[in-house]
C-alpha positions as CSV (number, residue, x, y, z in Angstrom):
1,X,42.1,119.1,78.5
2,X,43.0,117.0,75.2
3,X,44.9,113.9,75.7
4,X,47.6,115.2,73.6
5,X,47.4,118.3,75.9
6,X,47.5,115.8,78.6
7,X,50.8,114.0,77.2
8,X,52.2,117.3,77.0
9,X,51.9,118.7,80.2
10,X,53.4,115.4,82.0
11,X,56.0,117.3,84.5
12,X,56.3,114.9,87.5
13,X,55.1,111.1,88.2
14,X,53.5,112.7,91.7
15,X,50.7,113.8,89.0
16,X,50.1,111.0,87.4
17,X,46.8,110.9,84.9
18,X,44.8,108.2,84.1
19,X,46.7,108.1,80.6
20,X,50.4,107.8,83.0
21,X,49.1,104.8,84.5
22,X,47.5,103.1,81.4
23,X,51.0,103.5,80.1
24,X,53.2,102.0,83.4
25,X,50.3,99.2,83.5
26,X,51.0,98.3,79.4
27,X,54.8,97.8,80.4
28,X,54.0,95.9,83.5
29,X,51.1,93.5,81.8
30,X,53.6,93.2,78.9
31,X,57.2,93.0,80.0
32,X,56.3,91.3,83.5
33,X,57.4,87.6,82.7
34,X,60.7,89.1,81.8
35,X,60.9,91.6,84.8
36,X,60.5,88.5,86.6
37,X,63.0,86.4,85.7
38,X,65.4,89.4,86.0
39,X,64.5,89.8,89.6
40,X,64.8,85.9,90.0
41,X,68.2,86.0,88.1
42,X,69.5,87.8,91.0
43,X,68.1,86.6,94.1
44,X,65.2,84.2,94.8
45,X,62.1,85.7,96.5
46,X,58.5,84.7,97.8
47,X,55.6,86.9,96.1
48,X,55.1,89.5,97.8
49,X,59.2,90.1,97.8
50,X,58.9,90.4,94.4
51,X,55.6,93.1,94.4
52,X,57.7,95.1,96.3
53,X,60.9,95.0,94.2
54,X,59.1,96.3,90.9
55,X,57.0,98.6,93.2
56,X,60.4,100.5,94.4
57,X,61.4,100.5,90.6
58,X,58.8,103.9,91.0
59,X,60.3,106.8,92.5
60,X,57.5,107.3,95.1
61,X,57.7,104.4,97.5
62,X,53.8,105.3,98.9
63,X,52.8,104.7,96.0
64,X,52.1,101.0,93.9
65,X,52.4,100.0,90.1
66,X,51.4,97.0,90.4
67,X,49.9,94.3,93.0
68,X,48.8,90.6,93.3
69,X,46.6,89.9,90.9
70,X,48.9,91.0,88.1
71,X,52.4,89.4,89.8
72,X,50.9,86.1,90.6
73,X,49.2,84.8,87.5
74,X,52.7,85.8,86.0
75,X,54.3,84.0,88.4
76,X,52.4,80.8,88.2
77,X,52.7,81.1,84.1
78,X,56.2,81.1,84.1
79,X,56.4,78.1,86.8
80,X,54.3,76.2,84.6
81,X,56.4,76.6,81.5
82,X,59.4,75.5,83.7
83,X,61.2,79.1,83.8
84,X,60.8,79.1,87.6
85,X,60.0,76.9,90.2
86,X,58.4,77.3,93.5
87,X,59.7,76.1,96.9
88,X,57.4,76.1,100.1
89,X,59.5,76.6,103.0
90,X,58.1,77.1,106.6
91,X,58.5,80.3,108.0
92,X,57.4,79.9,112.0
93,X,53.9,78.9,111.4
94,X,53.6,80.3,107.8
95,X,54.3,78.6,104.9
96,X,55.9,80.7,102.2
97,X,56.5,80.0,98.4
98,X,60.0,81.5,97.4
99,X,61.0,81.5,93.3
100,X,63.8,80.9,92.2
101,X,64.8,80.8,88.1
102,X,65.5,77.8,86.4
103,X,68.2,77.2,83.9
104,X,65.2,77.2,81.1
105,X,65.0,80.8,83.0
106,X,68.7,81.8,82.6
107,X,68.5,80.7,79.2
108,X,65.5,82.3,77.9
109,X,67.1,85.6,79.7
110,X,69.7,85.4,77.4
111,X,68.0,84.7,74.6
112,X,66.1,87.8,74.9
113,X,69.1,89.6,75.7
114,X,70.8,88.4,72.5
115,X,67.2,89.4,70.3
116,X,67.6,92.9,71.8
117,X,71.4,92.7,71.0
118,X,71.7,91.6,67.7
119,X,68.3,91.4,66.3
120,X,67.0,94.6,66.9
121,X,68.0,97.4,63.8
122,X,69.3,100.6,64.6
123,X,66.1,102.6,64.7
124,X,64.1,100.6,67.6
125,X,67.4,100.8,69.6
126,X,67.7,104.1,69.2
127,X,64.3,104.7,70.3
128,X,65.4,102.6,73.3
129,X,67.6,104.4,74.1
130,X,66.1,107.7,74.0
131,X,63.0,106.9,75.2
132,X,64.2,104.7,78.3
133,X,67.9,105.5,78.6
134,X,68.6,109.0,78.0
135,X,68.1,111.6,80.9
136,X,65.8,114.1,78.7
C-alpha cells in the first residue's frame, strides 16, 4: 500500500498506521506548551494528571498519545520561562509537584488566542475549521 493509499483508507483511529501516529505526535511535539497551559488555565495538576488529560483527549482510553518524556521537558520549559510554576506538596509519604499557570501564562494564552483571532486571514481559518472543527 502507497502512503497516499494509506491516507485514503483512514476509517477508524482503532487502526491507526504508523503515518496516524507520526501526525497525532507532530501536534503533540508542536502544540504541547499551549495544550498545557490550557489544561493549567483550568485547573492545576501534578504530571502525570496532566498525561492523562491529553491522553483522554483520544477516543480510546487503552490507548496513549503521548507519555513522560514528551509532557515533562514541556513542562519544565514552560516553568523556566515563568509561564508555570511548580509547587511540591506532600502527599502521605510522596512528594508531588502540582502546576499551576502564571499570569505570564494567562497572558500569553490570550495572546495566542488574539493571533488566531485577528491575525489569521480567512483561508488558514477556514482550513481550521474544516480540518479540526467540522464533523466530515
Amino acid at each position: 500500500m502507497t502512503q497516499t493509499e494509506d491516507i485514503l483508507s483512514f476509517e477508524s483511529p482503532d487502526n491507526l498506521t504508523k503515518t496516524d501516529k507520526k501526525v497525532i505526535n507532530s501536534f503533540i511535539r508542536d502544540f504541547g506548551g499551549l495544550i498545557i497551559l490550557w489544561i493549567l488555565n483550568k485547573k492545576r495538576l501534578y504530571g502525570n494528571a496532566i498525561i492523562n488529560k491529553i491522553n483522554n483527549f483520544y477516543h480510546d482510553k487503552d490507548k496513549k498519545i503521548t507519555g513522560s518524556s514528551r509532557i515533562y521537558p514541556k513542562l519544565h520549559d514552560l516553568e523556566d520561562n515563568g509561564l508555570i510554576k511548580g509547587i511540591w506538596e506532600n502527599r502521605g509519604r510522596q512528594r508531588i509537584k502540582y502546576y499551576e499557570i502564571t499570569d505570564k501564562g494567562r497572558n500569553e494564552l490570550l495572546r495566542v488566542k488574539k493571533i488566531i483571532k485577528y491575525v489569521l486571514n480567512y483561508e488558514l481559518k477556514d482550513f481550521i475549521n474544516e480540518m479540526i472543527l467540522a464533523d466530515k
